[in-house]
C-alpha positions in Angstrom: 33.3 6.3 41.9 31.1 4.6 39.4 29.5 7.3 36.9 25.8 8.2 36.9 23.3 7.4 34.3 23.4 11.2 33.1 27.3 11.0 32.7 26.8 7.5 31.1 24.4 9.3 28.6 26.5 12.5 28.3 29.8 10.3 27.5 28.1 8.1 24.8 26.5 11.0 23.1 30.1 12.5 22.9 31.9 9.5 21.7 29.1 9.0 19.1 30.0 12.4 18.1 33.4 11.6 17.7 32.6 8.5 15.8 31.8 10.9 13.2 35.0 11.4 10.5 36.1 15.2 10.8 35.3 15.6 7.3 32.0 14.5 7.6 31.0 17.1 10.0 28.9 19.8 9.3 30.7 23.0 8.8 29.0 25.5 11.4 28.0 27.8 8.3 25.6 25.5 6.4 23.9 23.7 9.2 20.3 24.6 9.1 19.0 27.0 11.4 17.2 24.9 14.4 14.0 26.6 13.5 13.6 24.8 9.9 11.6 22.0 10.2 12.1 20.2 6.9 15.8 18.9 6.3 15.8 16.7 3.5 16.3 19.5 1.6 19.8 19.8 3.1 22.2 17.3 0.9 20.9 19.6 -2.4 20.9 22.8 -1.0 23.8 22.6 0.9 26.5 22.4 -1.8 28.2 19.8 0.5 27.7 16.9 -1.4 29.1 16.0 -4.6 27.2 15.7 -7.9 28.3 12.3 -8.2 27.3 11.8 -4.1 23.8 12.9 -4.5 23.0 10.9 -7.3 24.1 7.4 -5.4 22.1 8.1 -2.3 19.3 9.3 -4.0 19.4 6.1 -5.7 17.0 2.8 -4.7 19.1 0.0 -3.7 18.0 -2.0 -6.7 19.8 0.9 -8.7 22.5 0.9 -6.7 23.1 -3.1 -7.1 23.1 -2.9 -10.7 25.5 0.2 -10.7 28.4 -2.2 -8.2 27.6 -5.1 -10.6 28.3 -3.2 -13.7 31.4 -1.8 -12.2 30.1 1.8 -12.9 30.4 2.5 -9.0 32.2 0.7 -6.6 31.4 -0.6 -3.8 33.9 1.5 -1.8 32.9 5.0 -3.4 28.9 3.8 -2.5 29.8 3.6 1.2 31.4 6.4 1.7 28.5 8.2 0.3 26.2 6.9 2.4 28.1 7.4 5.4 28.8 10.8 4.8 25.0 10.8 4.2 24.3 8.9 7.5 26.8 11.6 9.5 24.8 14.7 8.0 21.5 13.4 9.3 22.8 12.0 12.5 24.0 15.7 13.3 20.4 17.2 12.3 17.8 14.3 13.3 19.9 12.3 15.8 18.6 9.1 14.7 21.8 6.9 14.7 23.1 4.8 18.0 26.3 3.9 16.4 28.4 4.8 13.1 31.9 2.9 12.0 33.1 4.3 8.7 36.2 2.6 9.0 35.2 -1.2 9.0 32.1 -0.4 6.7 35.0 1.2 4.2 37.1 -2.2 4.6 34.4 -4.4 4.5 34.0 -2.3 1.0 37.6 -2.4 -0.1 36.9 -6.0 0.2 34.0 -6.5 -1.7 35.5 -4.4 -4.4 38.6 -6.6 -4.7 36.6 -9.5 -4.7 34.7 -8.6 -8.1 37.8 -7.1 -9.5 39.4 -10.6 -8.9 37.5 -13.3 -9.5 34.7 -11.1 -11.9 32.3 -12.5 -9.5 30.0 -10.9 -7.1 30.2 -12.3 -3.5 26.4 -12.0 -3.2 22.8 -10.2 -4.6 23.5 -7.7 -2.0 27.2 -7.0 -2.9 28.0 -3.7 -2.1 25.0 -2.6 -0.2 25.1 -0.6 2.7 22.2 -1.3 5.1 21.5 0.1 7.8 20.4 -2.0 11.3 18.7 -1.5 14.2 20.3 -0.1 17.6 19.2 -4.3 18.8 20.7 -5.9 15.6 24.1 -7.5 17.5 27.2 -6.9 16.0 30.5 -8.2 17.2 32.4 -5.8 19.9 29.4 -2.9 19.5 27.1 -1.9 22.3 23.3 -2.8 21.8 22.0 -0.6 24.4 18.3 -0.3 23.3 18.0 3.0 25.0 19.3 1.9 28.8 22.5 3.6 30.1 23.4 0.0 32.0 24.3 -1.7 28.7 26.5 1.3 26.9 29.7 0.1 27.1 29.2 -3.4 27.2 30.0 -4.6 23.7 28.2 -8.1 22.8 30.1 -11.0 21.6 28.7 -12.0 18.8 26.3 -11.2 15.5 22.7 -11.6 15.3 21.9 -14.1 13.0 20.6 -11.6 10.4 23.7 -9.6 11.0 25.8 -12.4 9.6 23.6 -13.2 6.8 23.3 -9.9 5.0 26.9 -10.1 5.3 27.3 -13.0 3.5 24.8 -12.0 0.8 26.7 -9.1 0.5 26.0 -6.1 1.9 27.8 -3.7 4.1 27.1 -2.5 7.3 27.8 1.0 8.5 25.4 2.6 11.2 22.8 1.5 14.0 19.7 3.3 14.4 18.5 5.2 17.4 15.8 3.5 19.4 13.4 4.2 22.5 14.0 2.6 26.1 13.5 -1.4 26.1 12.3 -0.4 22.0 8.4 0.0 23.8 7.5 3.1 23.2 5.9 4.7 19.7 8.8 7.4 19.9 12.0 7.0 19.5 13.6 8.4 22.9 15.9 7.6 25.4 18.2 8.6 28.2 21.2 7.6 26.5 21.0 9.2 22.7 18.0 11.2 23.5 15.0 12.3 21.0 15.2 11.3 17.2 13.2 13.8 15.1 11.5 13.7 12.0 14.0 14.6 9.1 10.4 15.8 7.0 9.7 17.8 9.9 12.0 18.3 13.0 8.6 19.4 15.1 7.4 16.0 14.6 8.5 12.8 15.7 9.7 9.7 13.3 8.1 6.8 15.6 9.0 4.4 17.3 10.9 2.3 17.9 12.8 2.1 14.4 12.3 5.6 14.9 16.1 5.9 14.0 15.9 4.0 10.6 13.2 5.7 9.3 14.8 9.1 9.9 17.6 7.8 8.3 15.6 6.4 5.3 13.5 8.9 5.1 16.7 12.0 4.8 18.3 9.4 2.0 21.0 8.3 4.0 20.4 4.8 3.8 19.2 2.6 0.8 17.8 -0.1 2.5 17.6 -0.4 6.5 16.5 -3.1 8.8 13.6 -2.9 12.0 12.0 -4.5 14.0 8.4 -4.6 15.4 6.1 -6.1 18.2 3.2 -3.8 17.9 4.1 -1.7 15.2 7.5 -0.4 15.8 8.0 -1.2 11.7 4.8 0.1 10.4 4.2 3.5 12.9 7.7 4.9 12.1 7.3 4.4 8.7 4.0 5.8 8.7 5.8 8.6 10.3 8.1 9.4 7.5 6.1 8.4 4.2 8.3 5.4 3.6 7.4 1.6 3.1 7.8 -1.3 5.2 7.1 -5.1 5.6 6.1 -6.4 8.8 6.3 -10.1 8.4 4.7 -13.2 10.2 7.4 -15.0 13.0 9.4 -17.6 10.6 10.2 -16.0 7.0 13.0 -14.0 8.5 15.6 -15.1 11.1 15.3 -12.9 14.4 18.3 -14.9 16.8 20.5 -12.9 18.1 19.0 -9.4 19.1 18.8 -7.3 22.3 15.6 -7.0 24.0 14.0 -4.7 26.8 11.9 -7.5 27.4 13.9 -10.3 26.7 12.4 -14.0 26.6 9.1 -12.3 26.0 7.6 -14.7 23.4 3.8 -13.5 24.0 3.6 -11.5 21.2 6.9 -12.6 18.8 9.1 -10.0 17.6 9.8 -9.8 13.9 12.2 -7.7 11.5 11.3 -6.4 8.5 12.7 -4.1 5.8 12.1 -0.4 5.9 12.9 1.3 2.5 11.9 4.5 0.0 10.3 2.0 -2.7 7.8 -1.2 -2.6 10.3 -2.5 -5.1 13.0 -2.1 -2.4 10.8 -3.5 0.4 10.2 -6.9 -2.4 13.9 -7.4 -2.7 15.5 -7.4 0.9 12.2 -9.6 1.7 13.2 -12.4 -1.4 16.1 -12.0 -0.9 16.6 -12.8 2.9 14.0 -15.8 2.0 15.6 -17.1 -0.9 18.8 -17.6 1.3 17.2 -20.5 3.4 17.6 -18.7 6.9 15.8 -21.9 8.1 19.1 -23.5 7.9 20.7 -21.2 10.5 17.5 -20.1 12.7 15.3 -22.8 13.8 12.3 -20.5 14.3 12.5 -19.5 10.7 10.0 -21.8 8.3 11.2 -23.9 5.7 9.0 -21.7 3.2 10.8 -20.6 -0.4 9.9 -17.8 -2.1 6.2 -18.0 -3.9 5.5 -15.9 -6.9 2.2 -14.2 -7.2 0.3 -14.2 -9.7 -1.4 -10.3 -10.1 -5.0 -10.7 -9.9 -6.8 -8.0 -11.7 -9.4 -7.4 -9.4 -9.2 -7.7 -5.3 -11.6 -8.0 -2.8 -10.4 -5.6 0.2 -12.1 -5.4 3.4 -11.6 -1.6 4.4 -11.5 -1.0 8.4 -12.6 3.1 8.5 -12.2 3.0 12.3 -11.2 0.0 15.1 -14.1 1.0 17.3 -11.6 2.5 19.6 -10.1 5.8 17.9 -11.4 7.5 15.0 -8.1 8.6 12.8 -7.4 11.8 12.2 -8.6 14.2 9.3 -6.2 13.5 6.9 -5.8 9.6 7.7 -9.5 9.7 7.0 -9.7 11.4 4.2 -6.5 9.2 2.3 -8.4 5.8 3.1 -11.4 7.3 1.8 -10.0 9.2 -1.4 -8.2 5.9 -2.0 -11.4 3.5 -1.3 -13.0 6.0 -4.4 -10.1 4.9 -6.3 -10.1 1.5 -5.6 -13.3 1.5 -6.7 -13.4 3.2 -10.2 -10.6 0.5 -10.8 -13.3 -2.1 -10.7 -11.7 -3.6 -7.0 -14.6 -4.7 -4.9 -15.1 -3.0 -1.1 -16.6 -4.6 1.5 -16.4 -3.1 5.4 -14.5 -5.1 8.2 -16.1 -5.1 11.6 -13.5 -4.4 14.5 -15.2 -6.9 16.9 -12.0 -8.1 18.1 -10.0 -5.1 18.2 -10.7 -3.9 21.5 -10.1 -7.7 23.0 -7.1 -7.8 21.0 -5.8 -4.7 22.3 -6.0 -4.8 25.8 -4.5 -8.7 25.6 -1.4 -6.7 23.9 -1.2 -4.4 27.2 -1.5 -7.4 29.4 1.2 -8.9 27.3 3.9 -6.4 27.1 3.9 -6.1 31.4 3.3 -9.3 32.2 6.4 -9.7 34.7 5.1 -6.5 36.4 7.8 -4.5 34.8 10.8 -6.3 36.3 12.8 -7.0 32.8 13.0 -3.0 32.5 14.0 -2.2 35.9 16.7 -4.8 35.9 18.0 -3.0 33.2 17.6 0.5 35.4 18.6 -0.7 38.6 22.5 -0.8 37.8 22.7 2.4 37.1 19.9 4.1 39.4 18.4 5.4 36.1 14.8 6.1 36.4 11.8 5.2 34.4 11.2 7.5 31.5 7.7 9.1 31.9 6.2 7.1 28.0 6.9 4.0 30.3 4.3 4.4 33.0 2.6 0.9 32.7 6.0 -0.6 33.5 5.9 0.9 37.0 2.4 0.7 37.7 2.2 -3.5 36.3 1.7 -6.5 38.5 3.4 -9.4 37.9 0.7 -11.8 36.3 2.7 -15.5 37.0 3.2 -18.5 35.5 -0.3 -19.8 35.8 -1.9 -16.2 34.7 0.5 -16.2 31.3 -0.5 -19.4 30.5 -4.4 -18.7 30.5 -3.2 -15.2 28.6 -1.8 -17.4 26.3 -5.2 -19.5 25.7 -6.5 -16.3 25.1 -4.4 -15.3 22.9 -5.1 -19.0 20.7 -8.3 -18.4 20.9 -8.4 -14.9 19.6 -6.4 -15.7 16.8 -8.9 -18.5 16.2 -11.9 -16.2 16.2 -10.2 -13.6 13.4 -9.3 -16.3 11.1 -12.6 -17.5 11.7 -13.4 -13.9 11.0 -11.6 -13.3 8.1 -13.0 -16.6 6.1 -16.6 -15.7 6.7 -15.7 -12.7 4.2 -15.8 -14.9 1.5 -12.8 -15.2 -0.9 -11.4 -11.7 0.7 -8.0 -11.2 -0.1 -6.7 -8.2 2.0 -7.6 -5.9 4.7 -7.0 -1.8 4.4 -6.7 0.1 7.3 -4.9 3.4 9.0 -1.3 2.8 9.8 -1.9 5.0 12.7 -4.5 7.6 13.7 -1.7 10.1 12.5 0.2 11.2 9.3 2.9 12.1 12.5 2.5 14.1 15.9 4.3 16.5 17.8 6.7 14.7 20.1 5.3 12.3 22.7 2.0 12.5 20.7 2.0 9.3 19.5 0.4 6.8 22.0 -1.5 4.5 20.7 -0.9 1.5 18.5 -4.2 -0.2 18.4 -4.2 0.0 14.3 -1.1 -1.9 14.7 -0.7 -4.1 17.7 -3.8 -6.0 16.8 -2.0 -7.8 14.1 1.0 -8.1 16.3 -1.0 -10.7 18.3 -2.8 -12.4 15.5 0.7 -12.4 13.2 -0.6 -11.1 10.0 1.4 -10.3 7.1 1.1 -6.5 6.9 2.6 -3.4 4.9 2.9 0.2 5.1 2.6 2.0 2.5 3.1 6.0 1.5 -0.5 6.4 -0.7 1.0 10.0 -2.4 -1.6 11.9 -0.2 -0.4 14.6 1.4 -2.0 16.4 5.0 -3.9 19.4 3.3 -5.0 21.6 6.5 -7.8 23.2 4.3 -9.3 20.3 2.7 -8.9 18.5 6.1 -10.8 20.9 8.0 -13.9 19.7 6.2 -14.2 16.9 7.7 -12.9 17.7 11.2 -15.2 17.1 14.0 -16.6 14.1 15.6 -17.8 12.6 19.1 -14.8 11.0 20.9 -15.4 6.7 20.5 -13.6 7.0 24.0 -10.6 8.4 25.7 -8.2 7.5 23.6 -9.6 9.2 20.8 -10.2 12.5 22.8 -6.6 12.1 23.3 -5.5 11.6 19.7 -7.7 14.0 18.0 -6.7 16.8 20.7 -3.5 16.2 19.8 -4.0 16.7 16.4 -2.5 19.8 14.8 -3.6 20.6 11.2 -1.2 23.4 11.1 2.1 21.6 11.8 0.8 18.2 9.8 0.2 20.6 6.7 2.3 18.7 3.7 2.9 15.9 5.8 2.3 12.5 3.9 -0.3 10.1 4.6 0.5 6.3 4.5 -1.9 3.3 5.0 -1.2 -0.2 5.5 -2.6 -3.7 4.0 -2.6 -7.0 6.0 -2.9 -9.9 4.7 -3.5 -13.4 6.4 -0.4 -15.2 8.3 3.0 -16.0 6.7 1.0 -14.3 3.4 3.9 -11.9 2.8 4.7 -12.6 -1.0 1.1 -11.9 -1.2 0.4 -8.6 0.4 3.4 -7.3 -0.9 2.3 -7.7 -4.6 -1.2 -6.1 -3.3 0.5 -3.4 -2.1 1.5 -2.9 -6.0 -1.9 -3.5 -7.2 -3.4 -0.8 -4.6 -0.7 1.6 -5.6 -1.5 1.6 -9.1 -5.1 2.3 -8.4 -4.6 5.2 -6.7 -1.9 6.9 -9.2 -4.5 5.7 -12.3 
């Protein structure tokens, strides 16, 4: 008798479990008590980790790098770290989908003997563990993406990324919890279940690398890899106070991955970097770029690496609400507090008009349910599992057809016509600042809207999130609480909006640059930063 979707789920939670070495598994006496909320305490309070442990994972990968190449660590002794790392927050945020110690400790061994041999290192990324994304294929592993029909079902072959980090290098170890079909701003499913928010475990991480920024966020990876197709990058990392590079379709290869929504090339799905530091975030991005992936994905553009030069002084373009939702208390009070900065550092402030946000938001909708839902029920039907209550619009869509797709399409040209068009008339403006989301994070299944994001999903602008070093402050928030709803949506957000539970919580904003701009906004990113810790 063929197993039910809630045995399916039940079985691959325990063999995840098992995956898990016995001596990386929490001993019953230190695990923290359900009811404490922040656990990235844990690996120095716990007195579980070695001295020498702590001090590699809370390392940045460039640190860690020149550590392997200078043969003061080795590769080997870095992974296991890490993994030990990666099992202590699996067991208190469950935000991995798969973890496999064993090859990642060969694939170590081997990088180790490499260097010791030939006094050469195999690649920039020698020694690295990062950490993928539950879609990233990898040889003989599931890539369930949330859905119960696909555990079991091990693909045959590597995504294209997959097999180029390993040739520059690094070392894979873990994959990342996700939502069902990766669509919804949570990361949630009926297989794994809910990923929580290592800063606070009432909160959630966001969606869908919802996994990978819990695990970035807890230090238990140094560098990890997501994806995003209307901010599943950029929301999660918002979520956790750490950075990330959404990128324009073509600097970075994206064959080879799982989708919930396969063949779905509307609105183009794009992976991007997810780490504690902008420096971080520049180096996977050069990196990966510097390799030539256009030589192994045809999608990906024959564009090198461009330095930047640092301008001194930038003209930003600050969106303080999309029309549509205002952001909550303390989102509004960090774009504002860092608007004053940016300001005193002599960087001139314009306002951006959100004409096209509303257009460009409800396209995004049309776009993601297009076939009227049937990708994600194809992927239910084998296993009678149900639809998961975040994905109403799947059930309720209407196929559109062939002809209606292609005049969403003209819409969608013409659109991204109008905000370039947009963009140019503010003369010589060189980046845009906005909310990440209308959140610093939610309570769980808060999170529901993705207009600061999704918008530049569809036009396939070059975007970061960034951490600004603002905390939520439910005191100085309060003072400028209050406002008339812009519409439903934002009667939605702000009444889900808990100044209480946010308290401490930090704040992150993002820039966004023109398309295929990412060298640029990335160094922006730096300039902005400065300005605000001046």
């Amino acid at each position: 008798m063929a197993q039910t979707w809630e045995e399916i789920g039940a079985a691959r939670r325990a063999s995840l479990a098992e995956r898990i070495p016995p001596e990386y598994r929490l001993p019953p006496n230190i695990v923290p008590p359900a009811g404490q909320r922040n656990v990235t305490t844990f690996p120095r309070e716990s007195g579980w980790f070695s001295q020498k442990e702590l001090e590699i994972t809370d390392s940045t990968a460039t640190v860690i790098l020149d550590k392997i190449a200078s043969r003061t660590w080795t590769s080997e002794e870095v992974t296991k770290a890490f993994c030990k790392r990666a099992a202590a927050a699996q067991q208190l945020t469950n935000c991995l989908s798969d973890i496999f110690v064993d090859e990642a400790v060969a694939i170590a061994k081997a990088l180790d003997e490499h260097l010791n041999t030939t006094g050469k290192l195999v690649g920039p990324l020698h020694g690295l563990p990062i950490s993928l994304k539950d879609n990233f294929d990898i040889a003989g592993k599931d890539s369930t993406v949330g859905f119960s029909s696909l555990v079991n079902k091990p693909v045959a072959s590597n995504a294209t990324l997959v097999d180029l980090l390993a040739k520059l290098g690094a070392v894979r170890y873990v994959k990342t919890n996700v939502p069902t079909a990766m669509m919804i701003a949570e990361s949630v499913n009926n297989v794994f279940g809910r990923t929580v928010n290592p800063l606070n475990r009432e909160l959630t991480s966001g969606g869908s690398s919802g996994g990978e920024s819990a695990l970035v966020a807890f230090g238990a990876s140094p560098l990890g890899v997501g994806t995003d197709i209307g901010g599943s990058l950029r929301i999660p990392a918002a979520c956790t106070g750490i950075f990330t590079l959404r990128p324009s379709l073509g600097r970075f290869p994206t064959q080879g991955c799982t989708s919930g929504l396969a063949g779905q090339e509307a609105v183009a799905s794009v992976n991007g970097p997810m780490a504690k530091t902008l420096e971080d975030t520049i180096l996977f991005a050069k990196t990966v770029v510097d390799s030539q992936p256009w030589l192994l994905d045809p999608k990906c553009l024959p564009i090198p690496w461009r330095p930047i030069e640092n301008k001194t002084k930038l003209k930003l373009a600050v969106l303080w609400n999309d029309g549509i939702v205002v952001p909550t208390p303390p989102v509004t009070r960090a774009l504002k507090e860092t608007v004053e900065q940016l300001k005193k550092a002599g960087h001139e402030i314009i306002e951006w008009d959100p004409v096209l946000h509303s257009k460009a938001l409800q396209l995004l909708g049309r776009m993601f349910v297009a076939d009227g839902g049937k990708s994600v029920e194809a992927l239910l039907a084998p296993t009678q599992e149900p639809m998961r209550p975040e994905m109403q619009m799947y059930k309720d869509a209407t196929d559109l057809g062939v002809h209606a797709m292609w005049q969403m399409h003209l819409e969608r040209s013409k659109l991204q016509k109008e905000f370039l068009e947009q963009w140019m008339s503010y003369d010589g403006l060189d980046v845009l600042l906005a909310p990440t989301t209308p959140f610093s994070s939610v309570a769980h299944s808060g999170l529901n809207y993705v207009g600061y994001t999704g918008v530049f999903n569809v036009v396939d602008c070059s975007c970061v999130s960034f951490p600004t070093g603002f905390i939520a402050d439910k005191t100085k928030d309060q003072a400028i609480a209050g406002h008339k709803p812009l519409s439903d949506y934002c009667k939605d957000i702000h009444s889900a909006y808990d100044p209480d539970l946010v308290d401490g919580m930090p704040i992150s904003l993002q820039l966004i640059a023109k398309r295929l701009e990412e060298e640029k906004v990335l160094a922006m990113t730096g300039t902005v930063l400065q300005a605000i810790n001046s």
